[in-house]
C-alpha positions in Angstrom: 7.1 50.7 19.1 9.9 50.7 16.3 11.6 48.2 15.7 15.6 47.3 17.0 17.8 45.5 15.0 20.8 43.8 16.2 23.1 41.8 14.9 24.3 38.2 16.3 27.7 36.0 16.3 27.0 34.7 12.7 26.1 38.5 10.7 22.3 37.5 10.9 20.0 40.5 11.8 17.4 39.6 14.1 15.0 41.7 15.9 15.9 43.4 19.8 13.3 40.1 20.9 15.5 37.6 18.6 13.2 37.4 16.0 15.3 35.8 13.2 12.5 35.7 10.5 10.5 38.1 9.1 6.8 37.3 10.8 4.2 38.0 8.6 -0.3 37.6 9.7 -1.8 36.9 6.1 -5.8 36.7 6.5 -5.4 35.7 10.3 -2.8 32.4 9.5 0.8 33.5 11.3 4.2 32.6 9.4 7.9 32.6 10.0 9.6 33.0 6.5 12.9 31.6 5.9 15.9 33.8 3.7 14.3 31.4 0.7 11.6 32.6 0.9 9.5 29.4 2.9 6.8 30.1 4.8 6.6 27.7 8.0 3.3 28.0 9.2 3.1 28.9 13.3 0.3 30.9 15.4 -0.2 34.2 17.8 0.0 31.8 21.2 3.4 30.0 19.8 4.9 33.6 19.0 3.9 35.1 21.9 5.4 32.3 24.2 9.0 32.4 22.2 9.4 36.7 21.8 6.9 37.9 24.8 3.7 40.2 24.0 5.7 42.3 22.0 5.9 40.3 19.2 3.3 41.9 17.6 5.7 44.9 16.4 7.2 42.2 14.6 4.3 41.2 12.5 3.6 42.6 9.2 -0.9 42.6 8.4 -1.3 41.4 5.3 -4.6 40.8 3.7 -4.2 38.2 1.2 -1.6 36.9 -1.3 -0.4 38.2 -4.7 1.9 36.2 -7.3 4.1 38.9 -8.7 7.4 37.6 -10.1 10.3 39.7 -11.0 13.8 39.0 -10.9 14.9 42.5 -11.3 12.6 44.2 -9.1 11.3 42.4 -6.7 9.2 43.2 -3.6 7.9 40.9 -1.4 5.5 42.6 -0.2 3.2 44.4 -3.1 0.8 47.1 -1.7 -1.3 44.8 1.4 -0.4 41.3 -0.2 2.1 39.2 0.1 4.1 37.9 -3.0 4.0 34.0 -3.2 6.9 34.6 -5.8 10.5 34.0 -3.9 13.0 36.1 -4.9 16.2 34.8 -7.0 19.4 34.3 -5.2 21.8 35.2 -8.4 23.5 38.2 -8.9 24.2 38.8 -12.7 27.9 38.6 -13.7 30.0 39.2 -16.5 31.9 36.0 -17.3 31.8 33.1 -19.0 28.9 30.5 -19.3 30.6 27.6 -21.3 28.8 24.5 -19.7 25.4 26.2 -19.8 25.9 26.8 -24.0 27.1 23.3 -24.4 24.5 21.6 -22.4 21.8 24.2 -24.6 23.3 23.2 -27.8 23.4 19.4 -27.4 19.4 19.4 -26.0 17.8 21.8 -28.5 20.5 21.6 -31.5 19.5 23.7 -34.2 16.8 25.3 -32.0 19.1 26.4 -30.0 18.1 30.0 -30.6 15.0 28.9 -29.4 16.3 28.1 -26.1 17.6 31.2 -25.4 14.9 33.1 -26.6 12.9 30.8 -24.0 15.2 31.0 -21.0 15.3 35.0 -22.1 11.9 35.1 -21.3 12.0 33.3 -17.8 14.4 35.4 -16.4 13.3 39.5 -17.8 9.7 38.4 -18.8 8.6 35.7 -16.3 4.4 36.8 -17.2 5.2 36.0 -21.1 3.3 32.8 -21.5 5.6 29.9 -23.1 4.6 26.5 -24.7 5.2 23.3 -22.8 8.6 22.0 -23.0 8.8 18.5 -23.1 11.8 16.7 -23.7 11.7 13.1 -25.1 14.3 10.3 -25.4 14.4 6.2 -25.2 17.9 6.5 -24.9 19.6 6.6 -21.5 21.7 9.1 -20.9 20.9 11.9 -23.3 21.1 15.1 -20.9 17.2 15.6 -20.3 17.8 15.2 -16.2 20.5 17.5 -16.3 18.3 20.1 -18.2 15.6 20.2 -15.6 18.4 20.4 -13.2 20.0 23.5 -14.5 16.6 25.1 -14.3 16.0 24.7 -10.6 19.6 25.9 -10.2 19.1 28.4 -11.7 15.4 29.8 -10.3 15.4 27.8 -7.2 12.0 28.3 -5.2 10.4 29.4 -8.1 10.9 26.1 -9.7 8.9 23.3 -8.1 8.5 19.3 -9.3 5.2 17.9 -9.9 3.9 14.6 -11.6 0.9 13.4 -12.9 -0.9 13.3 -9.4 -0.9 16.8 -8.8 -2.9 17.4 -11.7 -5.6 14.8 -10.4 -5.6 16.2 -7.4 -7.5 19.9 -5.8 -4.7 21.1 -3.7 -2.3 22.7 -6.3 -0.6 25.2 -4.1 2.6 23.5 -4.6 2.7 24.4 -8.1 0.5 27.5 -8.6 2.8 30.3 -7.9 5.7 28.7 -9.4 7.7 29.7 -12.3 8.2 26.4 -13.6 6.4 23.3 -12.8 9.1 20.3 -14.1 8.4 16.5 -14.1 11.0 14.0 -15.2 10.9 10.1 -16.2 7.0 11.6 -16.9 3.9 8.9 -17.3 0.1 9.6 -17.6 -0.4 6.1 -17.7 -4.4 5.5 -17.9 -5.1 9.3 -17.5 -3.7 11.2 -20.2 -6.9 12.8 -21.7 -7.0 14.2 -18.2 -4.1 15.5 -17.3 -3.6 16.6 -21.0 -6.7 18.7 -20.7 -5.8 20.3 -17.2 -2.3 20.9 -19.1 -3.3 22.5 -22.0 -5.5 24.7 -20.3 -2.9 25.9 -17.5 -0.2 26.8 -20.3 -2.4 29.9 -21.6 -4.6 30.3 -18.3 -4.0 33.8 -16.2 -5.1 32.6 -13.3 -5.8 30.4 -10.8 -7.7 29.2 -8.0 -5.2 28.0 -4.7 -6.3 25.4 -2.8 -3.9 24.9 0.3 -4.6 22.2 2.6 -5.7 23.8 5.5 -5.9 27.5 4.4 -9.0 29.5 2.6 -8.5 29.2 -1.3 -7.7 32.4 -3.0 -7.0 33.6 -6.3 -3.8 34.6 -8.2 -2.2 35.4 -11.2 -0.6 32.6 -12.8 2.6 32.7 -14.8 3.4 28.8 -14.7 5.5 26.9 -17.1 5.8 23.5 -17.6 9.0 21.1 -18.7 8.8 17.6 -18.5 10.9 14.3 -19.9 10.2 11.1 -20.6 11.4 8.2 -22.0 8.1 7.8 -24.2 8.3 9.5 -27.0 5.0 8.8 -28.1 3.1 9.5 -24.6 4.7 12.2 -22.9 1.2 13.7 -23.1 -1.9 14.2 -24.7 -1.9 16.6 -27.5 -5.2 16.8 -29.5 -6.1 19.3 -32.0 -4.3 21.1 -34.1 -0.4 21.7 -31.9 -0.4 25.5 -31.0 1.2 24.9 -27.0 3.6 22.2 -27.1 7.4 22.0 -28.2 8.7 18.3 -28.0 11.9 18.1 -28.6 13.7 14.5 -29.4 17.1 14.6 -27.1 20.5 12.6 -28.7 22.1 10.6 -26.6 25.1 12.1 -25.2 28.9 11.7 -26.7 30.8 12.4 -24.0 30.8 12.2 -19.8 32.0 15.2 -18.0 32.6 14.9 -14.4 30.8 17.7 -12.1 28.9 18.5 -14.7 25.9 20.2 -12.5 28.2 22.1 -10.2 29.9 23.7 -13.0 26.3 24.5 -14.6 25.5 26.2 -11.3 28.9 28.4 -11.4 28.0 29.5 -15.2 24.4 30.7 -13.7 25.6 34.5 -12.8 27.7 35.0 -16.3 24.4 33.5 -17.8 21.9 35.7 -16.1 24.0 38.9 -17.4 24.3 37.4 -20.6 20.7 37.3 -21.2 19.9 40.6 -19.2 22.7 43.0 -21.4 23.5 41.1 -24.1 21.5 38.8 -26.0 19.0 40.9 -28.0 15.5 38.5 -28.7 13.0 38.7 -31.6 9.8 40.0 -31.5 7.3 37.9 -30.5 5.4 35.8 -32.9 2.7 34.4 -31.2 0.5 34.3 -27.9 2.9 32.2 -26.4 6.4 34.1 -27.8 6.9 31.7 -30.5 5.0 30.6 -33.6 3.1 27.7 -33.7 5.0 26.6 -37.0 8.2 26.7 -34.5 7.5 23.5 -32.9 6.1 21.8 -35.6 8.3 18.7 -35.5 8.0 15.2 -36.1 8.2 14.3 -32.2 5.2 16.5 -31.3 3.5 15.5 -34.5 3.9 11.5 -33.5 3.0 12.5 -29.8 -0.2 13.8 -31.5 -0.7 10.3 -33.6 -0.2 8.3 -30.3 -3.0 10.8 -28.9 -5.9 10.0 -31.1 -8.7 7.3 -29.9 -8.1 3.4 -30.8 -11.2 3.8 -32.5 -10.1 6.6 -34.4 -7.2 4.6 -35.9 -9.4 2.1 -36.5 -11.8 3.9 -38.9 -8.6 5.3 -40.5 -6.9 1.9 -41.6 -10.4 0.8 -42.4 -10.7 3.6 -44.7 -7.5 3.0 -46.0 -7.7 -0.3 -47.0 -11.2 0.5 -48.5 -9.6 2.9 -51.1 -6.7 0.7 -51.8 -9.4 -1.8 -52.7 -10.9 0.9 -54.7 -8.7 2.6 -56.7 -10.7 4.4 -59.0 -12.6 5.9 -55.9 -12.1 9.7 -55.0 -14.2 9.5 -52.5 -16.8 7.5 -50.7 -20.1 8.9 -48.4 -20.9 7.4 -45.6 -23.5 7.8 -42.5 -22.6 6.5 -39.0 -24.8 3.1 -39.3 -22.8 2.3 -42.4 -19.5 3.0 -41.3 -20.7 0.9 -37.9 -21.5 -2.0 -40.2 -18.4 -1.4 -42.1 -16.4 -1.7 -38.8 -18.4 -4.8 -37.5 -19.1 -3.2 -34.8 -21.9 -3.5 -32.2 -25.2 -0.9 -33.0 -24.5 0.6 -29.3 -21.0 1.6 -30.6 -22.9 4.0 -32.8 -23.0 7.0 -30.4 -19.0 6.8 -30.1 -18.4 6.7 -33.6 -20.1 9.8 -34.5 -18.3 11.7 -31.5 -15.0 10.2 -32.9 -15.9 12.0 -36.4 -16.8 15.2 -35.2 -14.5 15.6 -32.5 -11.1 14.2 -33.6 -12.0 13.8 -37.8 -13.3 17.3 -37.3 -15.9 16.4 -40.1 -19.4 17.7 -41.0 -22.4 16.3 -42.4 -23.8 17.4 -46.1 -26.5 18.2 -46.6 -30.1 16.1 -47.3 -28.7 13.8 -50.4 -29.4 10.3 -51.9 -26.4 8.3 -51.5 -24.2 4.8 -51.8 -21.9 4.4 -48.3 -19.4 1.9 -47.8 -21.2 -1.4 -47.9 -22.8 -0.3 -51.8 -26.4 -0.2 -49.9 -28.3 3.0 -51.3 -28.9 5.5 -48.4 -31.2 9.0 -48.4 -29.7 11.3 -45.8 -27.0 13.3 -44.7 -23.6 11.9 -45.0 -20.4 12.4 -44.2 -17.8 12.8 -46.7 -14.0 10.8 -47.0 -11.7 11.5 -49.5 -9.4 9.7 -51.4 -6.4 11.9 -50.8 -6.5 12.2 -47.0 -6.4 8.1 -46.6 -4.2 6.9 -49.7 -0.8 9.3 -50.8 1.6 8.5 -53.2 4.8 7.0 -52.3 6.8 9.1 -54.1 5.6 11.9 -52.0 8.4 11.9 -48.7 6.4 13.8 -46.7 3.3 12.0 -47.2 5.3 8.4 -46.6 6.4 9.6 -43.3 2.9 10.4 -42.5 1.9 6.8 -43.2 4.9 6.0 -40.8 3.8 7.8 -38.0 0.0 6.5 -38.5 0.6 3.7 -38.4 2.6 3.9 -35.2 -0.1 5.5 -33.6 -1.1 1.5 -33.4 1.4 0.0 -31.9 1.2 -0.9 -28.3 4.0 0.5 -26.6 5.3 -0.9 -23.0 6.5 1.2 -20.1 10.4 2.4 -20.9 12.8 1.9 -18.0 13.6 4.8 -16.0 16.3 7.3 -17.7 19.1 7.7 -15.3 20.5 10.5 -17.3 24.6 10.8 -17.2 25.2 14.4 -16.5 27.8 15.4 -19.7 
């Protein structure tokens, strides 16, 4: 039976049975979606009792679910799936987007290039993996709220909230066929090494494994990005390694208050979209996430990274400091895990940890079979592990090796919990 479409007192088609929602069956669960693009769970009985037996020429059989975004051409139904990805609301129009380039320009300064290139991506190439975005301030008041604001504005459904518990948890359907995943006023407090790993392997993953409350788990494609503020600007997360995946960027506090500020950001949103779509012309890409690596290389990612290592880490580092300011006319010193214990005055059953701590965060490797004098001047025959000189103890005329010291050394403070940042739209 085809379908009859009417239309009622407020311009909304509905079906001859008053079906106001497209109905769709996806592997046997019934669902009434909403113009957003919702999905409000219902069943065949419920259906049947509101629209007759006839419903059924409503429903659309779907077999499973796909993530497909596009913001140019969208389906919503792709082949026998159904798209998880909601379609965007705004129409591209020429105009001006005044409040949207301010607001760019104050958060990402002279990255502000950057930032287009980024949003660019979101909107024309939303399966282009992007680095974590995190933007860090102490200050109140510096814009980062109104940032995360302006991108649920501006993609809606597609952009969903999500904080540290959501990343501890198995159900991740809220998040998985989102655009962008934000979090503002961020903490990992007591589970960063967690949630820093789950992070860091979402922002290069391709896909991932739903699992609704409720419903079968099933597998998508996954095109998530994530932006998150805090007011920590040494802990928004946990970045080990070497920094190929996250661009921290420290946000000013802001000069001036405009009133409205979020409404006017939502009215720039059309010009913006065809801004980016006909006009702004993007570079190459320079890396598996768009950018380079060297492109967020910055000193509020690099002390994120310092406030990232182990205590015990640190700990061997100022040891190893002091020792060669003691010893000046040392280059370098060989040492083996029992020496360096003893050094530390540490317990023997600390032993295992301190040789995880050199190969997995010094990165270091032993030498081979040698006879040699460690820390404490005691003669040892084995294999060693090498310190030098130069990687503990710079000169002070070298700037960039002083501001090294700096953020070491910060790396062992204690910071407390920041008050939340009740950011003053501009």
């Amino acid at each position: 039976m085809s379908k009859i479409v009417l239309k009622n007192t407020q311009d909304k088609e509905v079906s001859r049975l008053g079906v106001k929602y497209p109905i769709y069956c996806i592997q046997g669960n019934y669902f009434e979606q909403e113009k957003d693009g919702t999905l409000n769970k219902t069943n065949h009985q419920v259906l049947q009792r509101q629209y007759g037996k006839e419903v059924n020429d409503e429903v659309t059989y779907l077999i499973g679910h796909i993530n497909e975004p596009s913001h140019v051409n969208y389906q919503q139904v792709v082949g026998d799936k159904y798209n998880s990805y909601k379609n965007l609301m705004h129409e591209p129009i020429k105009g001006e987007w005044n409040s949207i380039e301010l607001l760019l320009k104050h958060i990402f300064g002279d990255q502000y290039e950057m930032s287009l290139e980024y949003l660019w991506n979101l909107y024309l190439n939303p399966k282009q993996k992007l680095p974590f975005l995190g933007l860090v301030s102490e200050a109140k008041g510096t814009g980062k709220s109104t940032f995360i604001t302006f991108l649920h504005l501006m993609f809606k459904g597609n952009a969903v909230v999500v904080s540290a518990q959501d990343f501890k948890s198995q159900f991740n359907s809220s998040f998985a066929p989102a655009l962008i995943a934000t979090s503002d006023e961020h903490t990992e407090v007591g589970e960063r090494k967690t949630i820093g790993q789950k992070l860091k392997m979402y922002i290069t993953e391709s896909r991932i494994r739903v699992e609704p409350k409720g419903q079968n788990p099933y597998t998508i494609g996954f095109y998530g990005k994530f932006v998150f503020a805090s007011n920590e600007e040494d802990k928004l997360t946990f970045i080990e390694e070497d920094n190929t995946r996250y661009w921290i960027v420290k946000v000013d506090k802001l000069s001036e208050v405009i009133l409205d500020f979020n409404n006017k950001l939502k009215e720039d949103i059309p010009a913006f979209l065809y801004y980016l779509k006909n006009e702004f012309v993007s570079t190459e890409s320079r890396g598996r996430l768009f950018f380079s690596p060297s492109e967020f290389q910055n000193d509020a990612s690099r002390n994120i990274q310092a406030n990232s290592r182990s205590s015990k880490f640190n700990e061997i580092s100022e040891a190893l400091i002091g020792y060669f300011e003691a010893n000046p006319n040392k280059e370098y010193v060989e040492t083996n895990v029992r020496d360096l214990r003893v050094f530390l005055e540490d317990k023997k059953s600390e032993e295992g940890y301190i040789r995880q701590v050199l190969k997995n965060e010094f990165k270091m490797k032993t030498q081979d079979q040698k006879r040699f004098y460690g820390l404490m001047e005691i003669q040892y025959n084995g294999t060693p592990f090498m310190f030098k000189r130069s990687d503990f103890v710079f000169n002070e005329t070298d700037e960039a090796a002083a501001k090294q010291l700096e953020i070491s050394a910060n790396a062992n403070l204690v910071y407390g919990k920041n008050d939340s940042d009740n950011d003053i739209p501009f």
